[in-house]
LUMDO-692966 format. One record per residue: residue in one letter; x, y, z of N, C-alpha, C in turn. Coordinates in pm, 1 decimal, always signed. Example, Ala and Ser with C-alpha at 12.3 -4.5 7.8 and 13.67 -1.06 7.14 Angstrom:
aa A; n.X +1319.0; n.Y -569.0; n.Z +780.0; ca.X +1230.0; ca.Y -450.0; ca.Z +780.0; c.X +1320.0; c.Y -330.0; c.Z +780.0
aa S; n.X +1285.0; n.Y -225.0; n.Z +708.0; ca.X +1367.0; ca.Y -106.0; ca.Z +714.0; c.X +1290.0; c.Y +3.0; c.Z +787.0
//
This chain:
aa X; n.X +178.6; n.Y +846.7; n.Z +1507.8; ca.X +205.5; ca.Y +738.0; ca.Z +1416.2; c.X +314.9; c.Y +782.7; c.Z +1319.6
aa X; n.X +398.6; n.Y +691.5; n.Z +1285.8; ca.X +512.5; ca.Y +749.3; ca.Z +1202.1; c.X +480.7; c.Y +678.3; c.Z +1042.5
aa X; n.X +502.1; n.Y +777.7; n.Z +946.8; ca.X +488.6; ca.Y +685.7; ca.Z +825.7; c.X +628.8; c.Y +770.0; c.Z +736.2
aa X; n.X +673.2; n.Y +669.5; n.Z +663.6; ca.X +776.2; ca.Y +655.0; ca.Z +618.2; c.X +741.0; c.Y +652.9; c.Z +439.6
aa X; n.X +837.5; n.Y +733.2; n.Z +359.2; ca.X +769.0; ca.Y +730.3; ca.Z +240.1; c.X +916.8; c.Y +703.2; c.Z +175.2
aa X; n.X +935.1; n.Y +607.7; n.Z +70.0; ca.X +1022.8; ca.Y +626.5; ca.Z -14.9; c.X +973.7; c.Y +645.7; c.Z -127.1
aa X; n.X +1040.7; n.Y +712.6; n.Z -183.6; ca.X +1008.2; ca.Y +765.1; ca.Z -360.5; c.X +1135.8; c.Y +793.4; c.Z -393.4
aa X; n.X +1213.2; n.Y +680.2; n.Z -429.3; ca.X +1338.8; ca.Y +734.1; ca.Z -542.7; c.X +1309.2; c.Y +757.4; c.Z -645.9
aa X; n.X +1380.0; n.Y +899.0; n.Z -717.4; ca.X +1391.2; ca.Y +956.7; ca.Z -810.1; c.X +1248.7; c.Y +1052.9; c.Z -845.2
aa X; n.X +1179.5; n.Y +1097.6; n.Z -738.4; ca.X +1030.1; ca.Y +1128.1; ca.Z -751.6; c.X +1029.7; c.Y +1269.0; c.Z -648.9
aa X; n.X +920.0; n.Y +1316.7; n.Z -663.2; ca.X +918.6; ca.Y +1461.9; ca.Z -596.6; c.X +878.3; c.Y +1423.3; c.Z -446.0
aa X; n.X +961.6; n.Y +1434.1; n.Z -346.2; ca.X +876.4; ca.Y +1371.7; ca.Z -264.5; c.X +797.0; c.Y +1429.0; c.Z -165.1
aa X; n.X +769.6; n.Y +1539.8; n.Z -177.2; ca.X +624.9; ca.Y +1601.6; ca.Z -106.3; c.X +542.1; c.Y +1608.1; c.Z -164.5
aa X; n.X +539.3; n.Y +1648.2; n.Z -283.0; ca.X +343.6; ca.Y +1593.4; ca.Z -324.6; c.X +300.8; c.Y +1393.2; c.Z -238.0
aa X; n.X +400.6; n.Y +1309.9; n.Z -309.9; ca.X +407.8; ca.Y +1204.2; ca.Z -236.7; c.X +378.5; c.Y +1159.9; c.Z -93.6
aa X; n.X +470.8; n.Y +1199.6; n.Z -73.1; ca.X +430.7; ca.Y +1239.6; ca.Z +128.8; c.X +305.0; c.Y +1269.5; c.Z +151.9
aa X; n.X +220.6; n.Y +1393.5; n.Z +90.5; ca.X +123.6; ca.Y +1430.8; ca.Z +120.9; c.X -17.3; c.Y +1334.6; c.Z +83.0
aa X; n.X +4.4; n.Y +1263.0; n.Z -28.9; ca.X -59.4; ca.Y +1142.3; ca.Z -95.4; c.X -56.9; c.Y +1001.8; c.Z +10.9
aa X; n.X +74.0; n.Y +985.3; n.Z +59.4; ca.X +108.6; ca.Y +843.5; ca.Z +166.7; c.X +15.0; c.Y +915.5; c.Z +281.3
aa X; n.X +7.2; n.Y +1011.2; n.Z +330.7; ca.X -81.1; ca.Y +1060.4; ca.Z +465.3; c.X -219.5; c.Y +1052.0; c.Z +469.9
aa X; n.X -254.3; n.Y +1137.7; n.Z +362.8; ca.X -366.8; ca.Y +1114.2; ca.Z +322.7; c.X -461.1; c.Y +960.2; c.Z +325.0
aa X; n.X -396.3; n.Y +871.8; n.Z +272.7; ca.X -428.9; ca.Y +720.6; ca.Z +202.2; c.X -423.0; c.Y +636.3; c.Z +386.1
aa X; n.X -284.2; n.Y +699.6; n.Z +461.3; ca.X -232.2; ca.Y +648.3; ca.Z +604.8; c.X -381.1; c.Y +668.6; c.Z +655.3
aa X; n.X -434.7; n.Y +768.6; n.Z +658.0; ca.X -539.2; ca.Y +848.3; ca.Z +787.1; c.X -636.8; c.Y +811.6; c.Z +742.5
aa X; n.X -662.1; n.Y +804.3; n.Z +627.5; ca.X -822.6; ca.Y +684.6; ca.Z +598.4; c.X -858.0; c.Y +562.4; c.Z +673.6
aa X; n.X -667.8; n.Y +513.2; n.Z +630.5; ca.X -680.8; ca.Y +352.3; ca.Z +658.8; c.X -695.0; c.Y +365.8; c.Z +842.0
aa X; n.X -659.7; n.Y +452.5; n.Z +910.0; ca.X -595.7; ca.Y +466.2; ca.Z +1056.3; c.X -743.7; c.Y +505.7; c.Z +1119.6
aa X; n.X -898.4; n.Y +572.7; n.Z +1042.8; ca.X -1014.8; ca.Y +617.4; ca.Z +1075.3; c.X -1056.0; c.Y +470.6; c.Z +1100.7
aa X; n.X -1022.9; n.Y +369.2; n.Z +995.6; ca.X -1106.5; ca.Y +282.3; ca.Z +987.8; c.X -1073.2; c.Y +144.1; c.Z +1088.4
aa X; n.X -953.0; n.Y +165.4; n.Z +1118.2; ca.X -858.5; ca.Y +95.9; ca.Z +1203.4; c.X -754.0; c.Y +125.5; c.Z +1277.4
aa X; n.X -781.9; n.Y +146.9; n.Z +1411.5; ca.X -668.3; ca.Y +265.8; ca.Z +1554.1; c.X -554.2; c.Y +129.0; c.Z +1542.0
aa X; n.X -511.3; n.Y +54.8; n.Z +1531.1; ca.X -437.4; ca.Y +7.4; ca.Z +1617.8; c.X -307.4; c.Y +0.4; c.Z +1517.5
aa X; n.X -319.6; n.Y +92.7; n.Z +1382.6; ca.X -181.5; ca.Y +103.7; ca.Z +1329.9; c.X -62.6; c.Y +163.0; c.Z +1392.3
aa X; n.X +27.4; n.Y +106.0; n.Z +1408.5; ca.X +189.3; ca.Y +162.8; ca.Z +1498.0; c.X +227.3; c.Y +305.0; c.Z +1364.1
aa X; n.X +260.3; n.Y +188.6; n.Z +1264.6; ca.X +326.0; ca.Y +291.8; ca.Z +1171.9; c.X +284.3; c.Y +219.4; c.Z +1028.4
aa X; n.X +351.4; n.Y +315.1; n.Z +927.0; ca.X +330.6; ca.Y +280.5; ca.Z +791.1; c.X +454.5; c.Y +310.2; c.Z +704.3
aa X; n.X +453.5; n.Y +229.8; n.Z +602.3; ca.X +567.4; ca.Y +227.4; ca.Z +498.7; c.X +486.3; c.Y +246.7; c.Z +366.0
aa X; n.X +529.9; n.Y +351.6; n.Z +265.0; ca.X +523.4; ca.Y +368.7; ca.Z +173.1; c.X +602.3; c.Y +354.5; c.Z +70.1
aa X; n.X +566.9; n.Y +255.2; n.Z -36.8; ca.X +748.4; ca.Y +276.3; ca.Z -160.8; c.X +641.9; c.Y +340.0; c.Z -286.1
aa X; n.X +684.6; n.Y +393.4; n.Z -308.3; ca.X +666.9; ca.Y +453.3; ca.Z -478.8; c.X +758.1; c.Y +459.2; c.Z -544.0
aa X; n.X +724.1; n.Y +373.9; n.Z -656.5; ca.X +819.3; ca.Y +318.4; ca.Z -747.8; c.X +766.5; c.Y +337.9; c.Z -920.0
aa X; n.X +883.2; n.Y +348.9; n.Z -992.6; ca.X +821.3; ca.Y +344.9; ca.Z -1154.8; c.X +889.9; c.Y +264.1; c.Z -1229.1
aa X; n.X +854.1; n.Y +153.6; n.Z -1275.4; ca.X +929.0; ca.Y +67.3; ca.Z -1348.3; c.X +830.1; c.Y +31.7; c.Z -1467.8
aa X; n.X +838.3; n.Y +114.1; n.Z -1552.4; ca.X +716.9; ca.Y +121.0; ca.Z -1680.3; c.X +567.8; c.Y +174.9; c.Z -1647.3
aa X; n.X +494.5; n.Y +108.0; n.Z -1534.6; ca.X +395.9; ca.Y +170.3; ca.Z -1476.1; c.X +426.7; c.Y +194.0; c.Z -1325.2
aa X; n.X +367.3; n.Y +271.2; n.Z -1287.1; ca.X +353.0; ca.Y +293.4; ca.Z -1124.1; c.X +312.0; c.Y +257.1; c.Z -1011.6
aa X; n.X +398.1; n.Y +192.1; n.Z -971.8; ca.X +374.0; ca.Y +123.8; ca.Z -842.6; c.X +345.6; c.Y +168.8; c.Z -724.4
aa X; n.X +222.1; n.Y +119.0; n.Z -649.5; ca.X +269.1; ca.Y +194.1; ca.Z -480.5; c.X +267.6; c.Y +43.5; c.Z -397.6
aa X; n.X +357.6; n.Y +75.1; n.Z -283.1; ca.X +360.0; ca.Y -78.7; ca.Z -220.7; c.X +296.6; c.Y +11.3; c.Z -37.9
aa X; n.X +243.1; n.Y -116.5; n.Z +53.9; ca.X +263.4; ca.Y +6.4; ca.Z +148.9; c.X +219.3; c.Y -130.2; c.Z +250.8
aa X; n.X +276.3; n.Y -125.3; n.Z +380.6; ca.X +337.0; ca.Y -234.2; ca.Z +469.1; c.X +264.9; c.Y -75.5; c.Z +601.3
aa X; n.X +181.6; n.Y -205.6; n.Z +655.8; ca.X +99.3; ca.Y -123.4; ca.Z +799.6; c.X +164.9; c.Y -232.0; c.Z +904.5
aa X; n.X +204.5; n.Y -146.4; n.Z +958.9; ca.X +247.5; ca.Y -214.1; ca.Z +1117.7; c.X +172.2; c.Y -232.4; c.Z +1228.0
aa X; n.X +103.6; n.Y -350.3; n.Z +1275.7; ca.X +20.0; ca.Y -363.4; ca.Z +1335.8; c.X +81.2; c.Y -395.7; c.Z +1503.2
aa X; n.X +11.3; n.Y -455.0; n.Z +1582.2; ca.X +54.9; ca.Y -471.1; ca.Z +1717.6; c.X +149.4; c.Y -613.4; c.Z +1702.9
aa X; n.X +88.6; n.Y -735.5; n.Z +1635.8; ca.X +133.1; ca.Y -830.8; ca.Z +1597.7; c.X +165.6; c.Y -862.4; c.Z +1464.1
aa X; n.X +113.2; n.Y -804.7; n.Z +1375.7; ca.X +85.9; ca.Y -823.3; ca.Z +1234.1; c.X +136.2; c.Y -711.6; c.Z +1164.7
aa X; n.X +160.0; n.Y -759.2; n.Z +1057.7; ca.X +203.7; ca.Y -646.2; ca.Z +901.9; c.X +128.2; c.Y -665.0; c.Z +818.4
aa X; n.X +80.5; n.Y -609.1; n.Z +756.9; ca.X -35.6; ca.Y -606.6; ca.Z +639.3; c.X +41.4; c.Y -548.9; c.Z +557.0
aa X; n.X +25.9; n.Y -577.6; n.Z +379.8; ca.X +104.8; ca.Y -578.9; ca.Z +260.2; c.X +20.3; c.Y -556.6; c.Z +192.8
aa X; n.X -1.5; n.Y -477.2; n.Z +130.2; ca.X -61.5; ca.Y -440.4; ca.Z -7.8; c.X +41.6; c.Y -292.6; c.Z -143.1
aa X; n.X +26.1; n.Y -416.2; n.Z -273.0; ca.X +70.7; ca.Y -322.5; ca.Z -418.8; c.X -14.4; c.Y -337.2; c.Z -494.6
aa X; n.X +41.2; n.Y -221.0; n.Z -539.7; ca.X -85.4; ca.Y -187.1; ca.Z -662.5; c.X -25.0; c.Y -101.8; c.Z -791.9
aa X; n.X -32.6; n.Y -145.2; n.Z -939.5; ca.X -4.0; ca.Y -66.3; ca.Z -1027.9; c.X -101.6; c.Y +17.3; c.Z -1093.2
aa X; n.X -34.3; n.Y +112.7; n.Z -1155.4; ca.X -156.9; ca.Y +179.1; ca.Z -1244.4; c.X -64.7; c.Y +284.8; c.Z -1330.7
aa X; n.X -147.3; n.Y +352.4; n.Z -1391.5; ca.X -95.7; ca.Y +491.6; ca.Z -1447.3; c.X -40.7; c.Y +617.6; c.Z -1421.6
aa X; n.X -119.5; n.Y +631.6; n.Z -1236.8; ca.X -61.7; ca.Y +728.3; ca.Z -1207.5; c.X -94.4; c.Y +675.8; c.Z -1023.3
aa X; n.X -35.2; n.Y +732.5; n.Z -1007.1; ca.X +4.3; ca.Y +724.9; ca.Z -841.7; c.X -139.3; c.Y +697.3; c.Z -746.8
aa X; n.X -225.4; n.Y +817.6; n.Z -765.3; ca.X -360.2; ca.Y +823.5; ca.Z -751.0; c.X -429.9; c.Y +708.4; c.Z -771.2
aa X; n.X -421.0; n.Y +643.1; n.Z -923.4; ca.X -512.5; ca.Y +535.4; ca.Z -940.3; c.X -427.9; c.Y +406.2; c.Z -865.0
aa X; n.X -333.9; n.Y +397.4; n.Z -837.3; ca.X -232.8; ca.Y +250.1; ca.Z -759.3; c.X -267.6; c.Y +308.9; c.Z -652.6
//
């Protein structure tokens, strides 16, 4: 499975290691993910956005918070 992480302006291996982590939960609970997109973003609070590629379908979910962990 390929997952893709953007984080401009951000460290991006702790990140990476955070998008995998969060990927392989979602991928235990459901095989038929192709791939995954991660954005981490900071525009006052912290955003994570993250787009699952399904066989037919894309699934979309964001979330803000304080720190990366809690979005």
């Amino acid at each position: 499975m390929n997952i893709r992480v953007y984080a401009p302006n951000q460290i991006q291996h702790q990140l990476q290691a955070l998008a995998n982590e969060s990927v392989e939960k979602l991928k235990s609970l459901f095989e038929r993910i192709k791939s995954a997109e991660v954005v981490f973003t900071e525009e006052g609070e912290k955003t994570v956005e993250m787009k699952l590629y399904l066989m037919r379908r894309v699934l979309y979910a964001a979330e803000r918070g304080d720190a990366y962990e809690d979005a």
